[in-house]
VODOLO-60804 format. One record per residue (C-alpha): x, y, z; residue in three letters. Coordinates in steps of 0.001 Angstrom, whole numbers, padded with zeros to 6 digits, always signed. Layout:
// residues N
XYZALA
...
This chain:
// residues 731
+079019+103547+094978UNK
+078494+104111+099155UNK
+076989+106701+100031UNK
+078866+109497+102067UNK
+078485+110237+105569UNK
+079377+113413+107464UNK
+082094+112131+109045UNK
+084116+110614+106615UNK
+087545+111891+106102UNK
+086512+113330+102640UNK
+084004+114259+100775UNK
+082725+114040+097251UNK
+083694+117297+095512UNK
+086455+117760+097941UNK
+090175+118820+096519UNK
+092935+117128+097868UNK
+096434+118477+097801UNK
+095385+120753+095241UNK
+095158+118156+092763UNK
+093106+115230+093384UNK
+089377+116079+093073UNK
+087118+113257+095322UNK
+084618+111671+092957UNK
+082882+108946+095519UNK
+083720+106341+098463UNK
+084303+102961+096693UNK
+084438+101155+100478UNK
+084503+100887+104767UNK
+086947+098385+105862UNK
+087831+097831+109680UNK
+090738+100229+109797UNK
+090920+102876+106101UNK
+088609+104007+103743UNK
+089167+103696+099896UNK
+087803+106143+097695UNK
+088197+107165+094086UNK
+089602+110483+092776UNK
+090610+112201+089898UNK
+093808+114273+089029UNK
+092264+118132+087875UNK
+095732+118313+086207UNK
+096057+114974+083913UNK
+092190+114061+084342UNK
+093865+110521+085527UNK
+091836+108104+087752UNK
+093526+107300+091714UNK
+092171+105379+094546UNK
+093042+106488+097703UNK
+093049+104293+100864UNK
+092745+106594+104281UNK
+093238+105318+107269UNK
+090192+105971+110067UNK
+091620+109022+112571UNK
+091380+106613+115057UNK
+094305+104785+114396UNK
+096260+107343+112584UNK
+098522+107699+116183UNK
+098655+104090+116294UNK
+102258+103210+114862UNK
+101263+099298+113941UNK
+098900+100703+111587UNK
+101520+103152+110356UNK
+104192+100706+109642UNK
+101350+098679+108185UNK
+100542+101632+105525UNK
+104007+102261+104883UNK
+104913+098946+104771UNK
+102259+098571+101159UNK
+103836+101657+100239UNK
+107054+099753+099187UNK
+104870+098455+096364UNK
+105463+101630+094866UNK
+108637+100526+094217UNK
+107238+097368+091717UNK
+106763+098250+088083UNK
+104682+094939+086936UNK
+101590+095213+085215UNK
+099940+092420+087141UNK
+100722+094799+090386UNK
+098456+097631+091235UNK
+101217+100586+091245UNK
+101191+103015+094454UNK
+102805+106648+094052UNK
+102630+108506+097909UNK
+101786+107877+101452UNK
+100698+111725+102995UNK
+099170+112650+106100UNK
+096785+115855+105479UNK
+097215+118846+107973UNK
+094297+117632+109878UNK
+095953+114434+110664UNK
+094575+112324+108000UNK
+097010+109440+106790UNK
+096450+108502+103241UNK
+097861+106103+100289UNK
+097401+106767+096586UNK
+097211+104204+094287UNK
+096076+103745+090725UNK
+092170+103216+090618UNK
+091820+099840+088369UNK
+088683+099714+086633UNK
+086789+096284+086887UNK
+085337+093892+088419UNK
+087308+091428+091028UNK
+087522+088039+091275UNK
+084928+088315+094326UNK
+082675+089477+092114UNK
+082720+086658+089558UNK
+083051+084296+092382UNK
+079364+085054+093289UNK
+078489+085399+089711UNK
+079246+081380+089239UNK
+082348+078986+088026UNK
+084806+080586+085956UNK
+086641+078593+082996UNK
+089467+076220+083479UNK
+090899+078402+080390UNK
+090199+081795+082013UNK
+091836+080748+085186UNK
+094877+080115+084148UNK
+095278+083018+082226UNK
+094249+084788+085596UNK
+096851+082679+087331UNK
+099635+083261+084923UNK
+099315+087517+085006UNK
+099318+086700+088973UNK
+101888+084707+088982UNK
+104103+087363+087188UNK
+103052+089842+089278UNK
+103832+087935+092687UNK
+107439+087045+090980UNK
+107929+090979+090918UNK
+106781+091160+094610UNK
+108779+088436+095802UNK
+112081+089357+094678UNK
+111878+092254+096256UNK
+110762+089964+099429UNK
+107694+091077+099271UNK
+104738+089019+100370UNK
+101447+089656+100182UNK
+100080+087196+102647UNK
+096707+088074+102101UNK
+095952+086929+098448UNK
+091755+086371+097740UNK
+089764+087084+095438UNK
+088647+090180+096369UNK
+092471+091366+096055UNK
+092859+090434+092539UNK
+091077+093052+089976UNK
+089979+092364+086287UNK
+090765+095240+084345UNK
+087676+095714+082299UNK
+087116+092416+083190UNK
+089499+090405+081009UNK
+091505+088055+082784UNK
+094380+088533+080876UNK
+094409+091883+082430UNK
+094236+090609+086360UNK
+095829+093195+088936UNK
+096866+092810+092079UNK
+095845+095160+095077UNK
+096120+095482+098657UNK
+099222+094650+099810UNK
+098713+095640+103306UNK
+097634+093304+105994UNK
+095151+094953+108246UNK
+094167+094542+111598UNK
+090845+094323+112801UNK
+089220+093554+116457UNK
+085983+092918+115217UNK
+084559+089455+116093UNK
+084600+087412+113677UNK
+086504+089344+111511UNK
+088033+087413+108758UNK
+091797+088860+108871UNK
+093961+088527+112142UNK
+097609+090086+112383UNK
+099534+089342+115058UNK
+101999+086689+116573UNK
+099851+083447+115139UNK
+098285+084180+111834UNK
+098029+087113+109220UNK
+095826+086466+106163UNK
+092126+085219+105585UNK
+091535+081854+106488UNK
+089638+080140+103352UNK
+092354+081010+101574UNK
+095893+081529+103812UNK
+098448+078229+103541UNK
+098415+075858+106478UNK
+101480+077573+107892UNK
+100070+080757+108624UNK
+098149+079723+111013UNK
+101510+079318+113050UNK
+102719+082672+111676UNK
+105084+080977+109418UNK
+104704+082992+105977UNK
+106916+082913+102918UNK
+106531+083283+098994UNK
+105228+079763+099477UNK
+102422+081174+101130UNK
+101290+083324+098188UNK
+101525+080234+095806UNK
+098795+078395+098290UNK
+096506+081347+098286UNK
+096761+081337+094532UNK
+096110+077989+094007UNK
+093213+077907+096564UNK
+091380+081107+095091UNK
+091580+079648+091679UNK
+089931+076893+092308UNK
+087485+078549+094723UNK
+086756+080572+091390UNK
+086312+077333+089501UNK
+083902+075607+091844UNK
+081805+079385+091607UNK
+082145+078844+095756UNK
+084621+079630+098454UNK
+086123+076840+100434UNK
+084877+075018+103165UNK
+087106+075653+106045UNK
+084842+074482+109215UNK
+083107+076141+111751UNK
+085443+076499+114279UNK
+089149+076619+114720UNK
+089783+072927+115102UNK
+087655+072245+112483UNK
+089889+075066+110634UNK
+093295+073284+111770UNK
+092398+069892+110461UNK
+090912+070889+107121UNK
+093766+072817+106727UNK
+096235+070015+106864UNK
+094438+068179+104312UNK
+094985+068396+100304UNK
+092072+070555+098865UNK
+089634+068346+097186UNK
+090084+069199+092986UNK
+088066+065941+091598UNK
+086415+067421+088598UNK
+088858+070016+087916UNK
+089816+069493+084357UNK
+093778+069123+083327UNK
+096497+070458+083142UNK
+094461+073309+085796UNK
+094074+070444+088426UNK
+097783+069606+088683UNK
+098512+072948+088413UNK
+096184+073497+091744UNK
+097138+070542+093733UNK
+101212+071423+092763UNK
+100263+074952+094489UNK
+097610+073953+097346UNK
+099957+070776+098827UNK
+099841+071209+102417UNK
+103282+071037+103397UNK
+105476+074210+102127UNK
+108211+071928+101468UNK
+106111+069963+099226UNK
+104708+072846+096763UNK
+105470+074914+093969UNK
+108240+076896+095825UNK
+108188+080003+093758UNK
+106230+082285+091477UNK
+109103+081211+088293UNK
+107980+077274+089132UNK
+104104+078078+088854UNK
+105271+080223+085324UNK
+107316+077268+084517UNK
+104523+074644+084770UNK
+101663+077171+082675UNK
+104469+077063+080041UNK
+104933+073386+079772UNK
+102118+071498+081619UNK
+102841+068265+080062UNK
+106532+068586+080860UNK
+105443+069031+084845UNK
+103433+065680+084528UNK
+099989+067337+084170UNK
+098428+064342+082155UNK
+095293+062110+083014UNK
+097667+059529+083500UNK
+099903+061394+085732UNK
+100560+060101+089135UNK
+103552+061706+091170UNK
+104279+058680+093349UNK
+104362+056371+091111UNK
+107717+055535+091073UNK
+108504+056253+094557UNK
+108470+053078+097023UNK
+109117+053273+100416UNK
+108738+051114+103943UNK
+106795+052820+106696UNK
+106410+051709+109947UNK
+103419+049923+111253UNK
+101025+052185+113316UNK
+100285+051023+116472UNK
+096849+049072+117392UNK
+095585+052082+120080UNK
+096080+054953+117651UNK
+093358+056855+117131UNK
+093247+057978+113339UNK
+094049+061445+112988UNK
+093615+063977+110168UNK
+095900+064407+107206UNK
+099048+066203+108457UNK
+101093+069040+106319UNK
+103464+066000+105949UNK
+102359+063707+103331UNK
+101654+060265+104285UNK
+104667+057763+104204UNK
+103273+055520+101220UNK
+102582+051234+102770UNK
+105221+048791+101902UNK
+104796+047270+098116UNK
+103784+043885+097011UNK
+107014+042012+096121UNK
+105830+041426+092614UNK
+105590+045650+092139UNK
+108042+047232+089692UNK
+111038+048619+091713UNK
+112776+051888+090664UNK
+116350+051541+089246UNK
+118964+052230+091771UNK
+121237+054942+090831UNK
+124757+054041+090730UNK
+126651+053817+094207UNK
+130077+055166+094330UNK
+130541+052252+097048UNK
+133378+049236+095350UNK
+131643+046660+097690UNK
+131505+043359+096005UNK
+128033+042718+094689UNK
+127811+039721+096970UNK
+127999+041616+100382UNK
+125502+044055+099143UNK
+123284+041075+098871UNK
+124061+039909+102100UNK
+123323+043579+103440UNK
+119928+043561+101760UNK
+118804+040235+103246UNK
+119810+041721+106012UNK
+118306+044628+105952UNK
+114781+043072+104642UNK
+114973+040245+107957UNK
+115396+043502+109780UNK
+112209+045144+108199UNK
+109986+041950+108289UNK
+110828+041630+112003UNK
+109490+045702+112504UNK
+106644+045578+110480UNK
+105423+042261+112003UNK
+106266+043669+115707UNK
+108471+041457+116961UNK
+110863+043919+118047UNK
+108418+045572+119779UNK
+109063+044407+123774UNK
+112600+045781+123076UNK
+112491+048948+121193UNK
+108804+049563+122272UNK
+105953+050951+119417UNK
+106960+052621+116895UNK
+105344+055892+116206UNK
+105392+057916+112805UNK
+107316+061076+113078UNK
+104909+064057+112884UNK
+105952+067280+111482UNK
+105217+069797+112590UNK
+104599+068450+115974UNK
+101497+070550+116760UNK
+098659+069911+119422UNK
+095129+072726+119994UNK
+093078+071851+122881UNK
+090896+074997+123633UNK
+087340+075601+125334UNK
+084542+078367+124620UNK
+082272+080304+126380UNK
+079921+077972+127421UNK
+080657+075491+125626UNK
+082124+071550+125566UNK
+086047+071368+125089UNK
+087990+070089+122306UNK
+091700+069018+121888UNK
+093074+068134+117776UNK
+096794+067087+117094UNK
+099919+065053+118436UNK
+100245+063353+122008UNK
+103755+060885+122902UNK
+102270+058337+124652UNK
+098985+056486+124925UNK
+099465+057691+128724UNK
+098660+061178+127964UNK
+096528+060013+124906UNK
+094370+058771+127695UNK
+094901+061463+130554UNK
+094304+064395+127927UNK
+091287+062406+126411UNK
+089335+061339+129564UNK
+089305+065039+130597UNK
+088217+066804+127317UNK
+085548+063243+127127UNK
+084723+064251+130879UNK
+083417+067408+130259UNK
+081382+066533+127370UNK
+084143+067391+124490UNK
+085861+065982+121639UNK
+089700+064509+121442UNK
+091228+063518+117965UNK
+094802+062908+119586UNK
+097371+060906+117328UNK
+099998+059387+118582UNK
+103384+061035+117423UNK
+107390+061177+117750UNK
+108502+064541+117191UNK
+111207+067424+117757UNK
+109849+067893+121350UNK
+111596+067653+125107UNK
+111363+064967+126933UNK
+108911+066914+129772UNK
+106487+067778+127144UNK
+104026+065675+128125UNK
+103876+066412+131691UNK
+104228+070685+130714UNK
+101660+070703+128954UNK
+098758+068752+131394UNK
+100219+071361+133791UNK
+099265+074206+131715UNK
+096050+072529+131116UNK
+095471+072385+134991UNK
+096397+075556+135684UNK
+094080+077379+133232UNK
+090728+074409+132816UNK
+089585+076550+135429UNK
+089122+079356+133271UNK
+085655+080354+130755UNK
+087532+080319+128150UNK
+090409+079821+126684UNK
+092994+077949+124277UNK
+096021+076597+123640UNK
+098177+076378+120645UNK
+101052+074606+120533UNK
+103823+073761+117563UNK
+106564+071661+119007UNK
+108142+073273+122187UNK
+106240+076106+121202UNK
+103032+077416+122856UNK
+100585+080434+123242UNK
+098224+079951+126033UNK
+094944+083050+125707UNK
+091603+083086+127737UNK
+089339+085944+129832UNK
+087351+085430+132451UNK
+084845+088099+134402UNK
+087323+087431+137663UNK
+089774+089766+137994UNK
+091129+087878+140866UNK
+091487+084642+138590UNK
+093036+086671+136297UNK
+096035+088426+137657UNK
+096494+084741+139685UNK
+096641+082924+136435UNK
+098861+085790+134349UNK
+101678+085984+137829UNK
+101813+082168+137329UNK
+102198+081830+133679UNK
+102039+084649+131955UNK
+105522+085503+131238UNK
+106823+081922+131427UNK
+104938+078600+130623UNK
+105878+075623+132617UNK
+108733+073553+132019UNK
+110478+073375+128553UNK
+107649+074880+127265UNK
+108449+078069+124912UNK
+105884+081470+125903UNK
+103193+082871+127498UNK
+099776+083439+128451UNK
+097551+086787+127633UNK
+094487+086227+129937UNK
+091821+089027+129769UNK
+089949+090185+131994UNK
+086002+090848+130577UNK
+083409+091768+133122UNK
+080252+090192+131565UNK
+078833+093485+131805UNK
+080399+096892+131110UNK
+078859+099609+133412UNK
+077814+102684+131895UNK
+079019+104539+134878UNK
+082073+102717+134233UNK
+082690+104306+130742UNK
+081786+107631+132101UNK
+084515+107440+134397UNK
+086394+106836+131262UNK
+085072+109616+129512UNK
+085130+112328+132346UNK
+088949+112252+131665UNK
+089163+112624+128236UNK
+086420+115290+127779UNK
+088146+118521+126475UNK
+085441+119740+124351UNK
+082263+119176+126426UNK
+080678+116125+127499UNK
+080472+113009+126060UNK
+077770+110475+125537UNK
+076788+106905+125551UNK
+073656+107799+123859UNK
+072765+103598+123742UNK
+073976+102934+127168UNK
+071588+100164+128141UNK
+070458+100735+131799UNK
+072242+097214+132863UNK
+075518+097495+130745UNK
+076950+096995+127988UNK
+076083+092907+127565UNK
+078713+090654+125611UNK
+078837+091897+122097UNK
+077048+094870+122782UNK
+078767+097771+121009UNK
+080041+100623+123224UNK
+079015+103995+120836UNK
+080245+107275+121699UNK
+079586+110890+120916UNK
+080176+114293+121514UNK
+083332+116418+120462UNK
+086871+116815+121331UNK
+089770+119476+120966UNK
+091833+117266+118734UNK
+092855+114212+117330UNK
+094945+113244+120019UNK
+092414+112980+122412UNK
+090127+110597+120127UNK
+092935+108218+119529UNK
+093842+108086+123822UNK
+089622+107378+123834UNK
+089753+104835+121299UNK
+092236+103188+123050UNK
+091252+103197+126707UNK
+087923+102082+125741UNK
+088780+099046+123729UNK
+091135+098646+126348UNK
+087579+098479+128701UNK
+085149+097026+125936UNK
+086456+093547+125270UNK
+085328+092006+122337UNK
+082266+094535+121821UNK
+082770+096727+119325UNK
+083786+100158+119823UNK
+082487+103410+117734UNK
+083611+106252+118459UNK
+081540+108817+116392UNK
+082669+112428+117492UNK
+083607+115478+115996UNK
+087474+116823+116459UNK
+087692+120379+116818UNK
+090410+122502+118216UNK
+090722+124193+121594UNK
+089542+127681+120277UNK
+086109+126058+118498UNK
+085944+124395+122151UNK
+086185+127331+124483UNK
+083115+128652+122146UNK
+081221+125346+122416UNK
+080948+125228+126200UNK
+079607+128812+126048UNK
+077017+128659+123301UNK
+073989+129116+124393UNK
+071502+125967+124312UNK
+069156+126668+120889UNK
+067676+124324+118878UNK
+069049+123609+115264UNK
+066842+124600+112622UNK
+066575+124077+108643UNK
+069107+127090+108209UNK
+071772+125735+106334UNK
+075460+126740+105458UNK
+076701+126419+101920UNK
+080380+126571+100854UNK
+081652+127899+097044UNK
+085152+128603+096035UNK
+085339+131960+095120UNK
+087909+131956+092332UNK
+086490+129114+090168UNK
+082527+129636+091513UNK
+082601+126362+092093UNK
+080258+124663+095066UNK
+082343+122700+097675UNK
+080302+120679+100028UNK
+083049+119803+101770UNK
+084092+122546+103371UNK
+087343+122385+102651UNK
+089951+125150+101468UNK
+093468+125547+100259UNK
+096196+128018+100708UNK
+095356+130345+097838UNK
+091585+129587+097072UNK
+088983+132380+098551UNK
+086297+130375+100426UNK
+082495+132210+099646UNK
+079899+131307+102206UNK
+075937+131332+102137UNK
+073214+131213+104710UNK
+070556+129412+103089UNK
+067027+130480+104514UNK
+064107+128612+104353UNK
+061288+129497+103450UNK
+059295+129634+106930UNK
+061783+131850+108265UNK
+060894+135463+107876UNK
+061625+137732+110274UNK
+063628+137817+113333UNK
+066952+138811+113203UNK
+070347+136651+112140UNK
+074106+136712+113280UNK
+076920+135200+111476UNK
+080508+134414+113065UNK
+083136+132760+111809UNK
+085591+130843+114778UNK
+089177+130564+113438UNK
+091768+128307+114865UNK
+093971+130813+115730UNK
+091446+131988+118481UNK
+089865+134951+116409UNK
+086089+135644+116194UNK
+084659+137727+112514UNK
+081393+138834+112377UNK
+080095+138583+109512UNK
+076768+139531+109974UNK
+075959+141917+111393UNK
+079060+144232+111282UNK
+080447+148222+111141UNK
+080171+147447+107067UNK
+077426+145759+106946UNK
+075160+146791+109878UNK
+071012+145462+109209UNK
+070605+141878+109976UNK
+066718+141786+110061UNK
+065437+138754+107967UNK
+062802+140696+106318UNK
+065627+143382+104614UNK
+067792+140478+104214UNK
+064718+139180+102010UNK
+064683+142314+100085UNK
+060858+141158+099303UNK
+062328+137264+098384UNK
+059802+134409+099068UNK
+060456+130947+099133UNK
+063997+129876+100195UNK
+066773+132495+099791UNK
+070371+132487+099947UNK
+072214+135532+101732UNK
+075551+135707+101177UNK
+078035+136957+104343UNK
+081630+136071+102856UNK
+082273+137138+099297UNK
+083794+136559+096095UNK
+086994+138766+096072UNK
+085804+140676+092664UNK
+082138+140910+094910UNK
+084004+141985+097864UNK
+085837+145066+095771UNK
+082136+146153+094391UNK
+080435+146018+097371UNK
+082476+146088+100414UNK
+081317+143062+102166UNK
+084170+140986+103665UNK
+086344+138477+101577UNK
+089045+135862+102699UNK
+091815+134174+101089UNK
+093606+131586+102976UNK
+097156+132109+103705UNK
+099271+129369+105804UNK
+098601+131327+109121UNK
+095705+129877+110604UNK
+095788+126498+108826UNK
+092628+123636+110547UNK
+089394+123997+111145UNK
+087046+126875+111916UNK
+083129+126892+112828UNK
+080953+128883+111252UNK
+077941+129685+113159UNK
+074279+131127+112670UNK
+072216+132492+115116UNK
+068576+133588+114456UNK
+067008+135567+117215UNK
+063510+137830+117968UNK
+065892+140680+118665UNK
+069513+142073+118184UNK
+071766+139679+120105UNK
+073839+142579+121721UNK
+072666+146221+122716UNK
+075814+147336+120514UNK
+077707+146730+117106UNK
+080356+143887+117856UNK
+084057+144908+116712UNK
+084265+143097+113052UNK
+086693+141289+114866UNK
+087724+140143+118309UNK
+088949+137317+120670UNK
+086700+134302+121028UNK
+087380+134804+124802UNK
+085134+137849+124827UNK
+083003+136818+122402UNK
+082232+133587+124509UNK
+081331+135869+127552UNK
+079064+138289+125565UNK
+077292+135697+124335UNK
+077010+134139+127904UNK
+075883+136891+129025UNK
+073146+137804+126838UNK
+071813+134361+126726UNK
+071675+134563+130527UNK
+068995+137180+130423UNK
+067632+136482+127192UNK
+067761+132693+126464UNK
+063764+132867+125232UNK
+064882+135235+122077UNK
+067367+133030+120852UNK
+065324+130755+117873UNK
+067991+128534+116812UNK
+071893+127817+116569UNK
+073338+126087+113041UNK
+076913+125393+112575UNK
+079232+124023+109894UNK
+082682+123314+109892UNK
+085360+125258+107242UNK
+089012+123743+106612UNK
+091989+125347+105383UNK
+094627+123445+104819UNK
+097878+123140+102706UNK
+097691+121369+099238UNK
């Protein structure tokens, strides 16, 4: 299990909506949290996914939750089943889901090859499960092995989880969501890397994790994104992948949508009758297929395996031709003949050329008709895909060559306008000038995105084309602008404005600036969740591609009026320790439901023995109670607290109701009043903070100023300041 920190959105021990019972944190992603609970009521087993409070105002990653929560609807066993999508009072956005025990396939991928035999039991519970999904149009779009479960590791048990695609800004980050691509890329289809995604999509992932699984090792997808673009449009390579699984994988893994298993029932269909579906060692799909395909021209440059299969070479005369079906045509037998000599005087004279000064060369028809030139940071350019005419062949070529890149340019007809050439060297002009950048396009199609450290380039380049590429060229451009270094003074600027709880920090500001990749970190506090979010977001909207971390504590605008007037003490090794009163039961937490009596101990160690100690509790509602010292309760010296105790002792200041009854001392129960979060805090002081008894209770307004004003004359006394937080909260 991961260890806890302290500020997760739960902890071990902690009771959620008066039911659920956290046992442990079973992982960190880029945007939730999973961790696994237990139901006090049916002793059943739950994993709960919870999004980070940064994003839980962000409504993409709303929809994004809610969209996995129409899984719940899916009753499959191959289908990890989801029950409710909450948000907590404190803001917390959660999704429960049944906690699967076993390993996943991610696991046994680094643990070696699997069996041909195992797989395709794996593949056949998936498949059901992805047939349940899908006709409810459903698509998971982000099928890998680390999404597929092995209840108590027996494949015949496989479960699907994770339905929801993510996003995450991190570089490098595996999973992108947006307009282009949504899934991981050793294992998404060829088409989602255009954003195209269908069931056909989930039959590709499928097919590529199984034999990922087989090979013990996760495909090979390149380096960089061309490299990623042209491995993708080639068949995976299954040599040594025993029958009937091999079929099975290349049926599922074919490049072009059009050309695969189209559905979940198909991939069933072919596990139930392999031999039917042609999986045998002598099986060869094109064997009866013949077919004429033009002659490439001399100047083309050979080009990567498109999702199109190849158009197979004209046969030997002598090869066995498949039988004609019948026409419906009464011609006379003899003119057909005639039409086929015809016809085949026709063909000879294209395939040897000779119509070539009249219709020109003939170029095979590429689809789809897709072209990615880009450049990186410091480093040479590189174009990959489709050009119409050895005049831009050459133009686009000599200035990738010219600055030290790479071209693999094919030459192609496709669905494209007539001005595409000349559109798209124009976008290329206007944006070379840039860092970086790249451009994508898929037939009339195109994204153009880039940054540069000049803002002055950059609002030149976006008024030109960022709303409207040139000519018949379909989009946009989204140019950043990324100083190469981030000022520190910069961010404060930033944070000045959305400091409601005190200051923040940069605490690992370096003196220059934030470099590229340099996380920006944060700290401090703030007076809700609102404010953390609007941080978060005009940060990253600052940062760039660093990372940003925003690690601060959300409080409420009561606990804040106290912060900025508590005087400045050292922590110590006092601690605060939290038991529910009703059940006795220790909750590190913190955290309390309507109902349940919250019981609260100062834990002293055992170096502190005299002095004095006071003990407040801040409510959100704005209301201070002493609990130490108070009219009930009035000696706070250490050594009667100690009652002769050495070693560490624990002093209780909020009791047990049956305690409370015996002895007087104060008790709570929480009612739905003053639901959120309150501070308790610890003081320990040479001498009585205040000349006189506080009121048991009062208004953190005056309490604020009597404590300002005692630690403005008698700052030296005060010893040391501990604080923990206390929930309350609805079930």
């Amino acid at each position: 299990m991961i260890e806890s920190r302290p500020g997760d959105a739960f902890q071990p021990g902690e009771l959620l909506n008066n039911t659920y019972r956290i046992e442990a944190l079973l992982g960190r992603g880029g945007t939730s949290d999973v961790y696994k609970a237990r139901s006090e009521i049916s002793g059943r087993l739950m994993a709960l996914k919870v999004l980070k409070s940064e994003f839980t105002g962000n409504d993409d990653y709303l929809v994004l939750l809610t969209r996995e929560e129409e899984i719940r609807d899916i009753r499959h066993e191959a289908v990890v089943r989801y029950s409710e999508c909450s948000r907590t009072p404190t803001g917390q956005v959660y999704l429960m889901m049944d906690y699967v025990e076993g390993p996943g396939l991610d696991q046994r991928l680094k643990e070696g090859p699997m069996s041909a035999d195992d797989l395709m039991t794996v593949c056949r519970r998936v498949a059901g499960g992805l047939q349940a999904a899908h006709k409810r149009n459903i698509v998971h779009r982000d099928l890998s092995p680390d999404n597929i479960i092995l209840r108590n590791g027996d494949p015949a048990q496989a479960v699907i989880i994770d339905f929801g695609i993510a996003k995450d800004t991190n570089p490098g980050a595996e999973t992108i969501v947006g307009n282009e691509f949504a899934g991981k890329y050793a294992y998404a289809a060829p088409e989602q890397l255009n954003g195209q995604t269908d069931a056909r999509s989930d039959i590709y992932a499928l097919g590529a994790l199984l034999l990922a699984n087989f090979r013990g090792a996760p495909p090979n997808i390149g380096k960089n994104p061309m490299e990623v673009v042209q491995r993708k449009s080639l068949p995976l390579d299954t040599e040594g992948v025993p029958e009937p699984l091999k079929t099975l994988i290349d049926r599922m893994t074919e490049p072009n949508p059009d050309n695969r298993l189209a559905s979940a029932a198909d991939v069933l269909a072919f596990l139930d009758n392999p031999r039917a579906a042609g999986a045998d060692d002598d099986f060869d799909d094109d064997r009866t297929v013949i077919s004429l395909a033009p002659r490439k021209p001399e100047t083309e440059v050979p080009a990567p395996q498109s999702s199109v299969p190849p158009k197979p070479q004209p046969q030997p005369a002598a090869a066995p031709v498949a039988q004609e079906p019948q026409r419906k045509s009464r011609t006379p037998l003899l003119a057909g003949v005639a039409v086929v000599l015809l016809a085949a005087a026709g063909a000879g004279g294209y395939f040897s050329g000779a119509f070539d000064t009249v219709l020109g060369p003939a170029l095979p028809v590429a689809e789809p008709y897709t072209l990615l030139i880009a450049k990186p940071e410091g480093g040479a350019p590189s174009a990959l895909g489709n050009v119409p005419s050895e005049a831009m062949q050459k133009q686009l070529g000599d200035l990738i060559t010219g600055q030290s890149g790479e071209a693999d340019l094919t030459l192609a007809s496709g669905e494209i306008a007539d001005s595409w050439a000349d559109d798209v060297m124009q976008t290329v002009d206007q944006i070379d000038e840039l860092p970086e950048w790249r451009l994508s396009i898929r037939g009339n199609r195109a994204q153009v995105t880039g940054s540069t450290p000049d803002e002055d380039q950059q609002k030149r380049i976006m008024a030109a084309i960022g709303s409207d590429l040139p000519g018949a060229l379909e989009g946009g451009a989204k140019i950043d602008f990324v100083p190469v270094f981030l000022a520190a003074a910069q961010v404060d600027r930033t944070l000045s404005e959305f400091a409601d709880c005190g200051p923040l920090a940069q605490p690992k500001a370096p003196a220059t600036g934030y470099g590229p990749g340099v996380p920006v970190t944060i700290t401090g506090k703030v007076a809700e969740t609102a404010t953390r979010v609007r941080l978060f977001d005009a940060l990253r909207a600052q940062a760039g591609d660093r990372d940003v971390v925003i690690d601060v504590d959300v409080l409420n605008p009561t606990l804040c009026l106290i912060e900025s007037h508590l005087p400045n003490a050292p922590a110590s090794d006092i601690d605060i320790s939290f038991i529910v009163g009703d059940r006795n039961e220790a909750n590190p937490s913190g955290r309390f439901f309507v109902g349940e009596n919250p019981v609260i101990d100062v834990d002293l160690p055992a170096d502190v023995t005299d002095g004095f100690l006071s003990v407040s509790i801040l409510d959100v509602s704005g209301n201070v109670f002493h609990l130490l010292p108070n009219l009930n309760r009035q000696d706070n010296a250490v050594a009667d607290l100690r009652d002769g105790r050495t070693g560490p002792v624990k002093v209780r200041v909020a009791f047990d109701l049956k305690e409370s009854a015996q002895n007087g001392g104060l008790a709570f129960r929480v009612d739905d009043s003053t639901l959120g979060k309150s501070k308790v805090i610890v003081l320990h002081s040479s001498k009585p903070l205040f000349d006189g008894m506080r009121p048991t209770s009062e208004s953190a307004s005056g309490y604020a100023e009597a404590l300002q004003k005692f630690a403005q004359s008698n700052d030296a006394s005060i010893l040391s300041l501990d604080s923990k937080i206390l929930v309350t909260a609805k079930p």
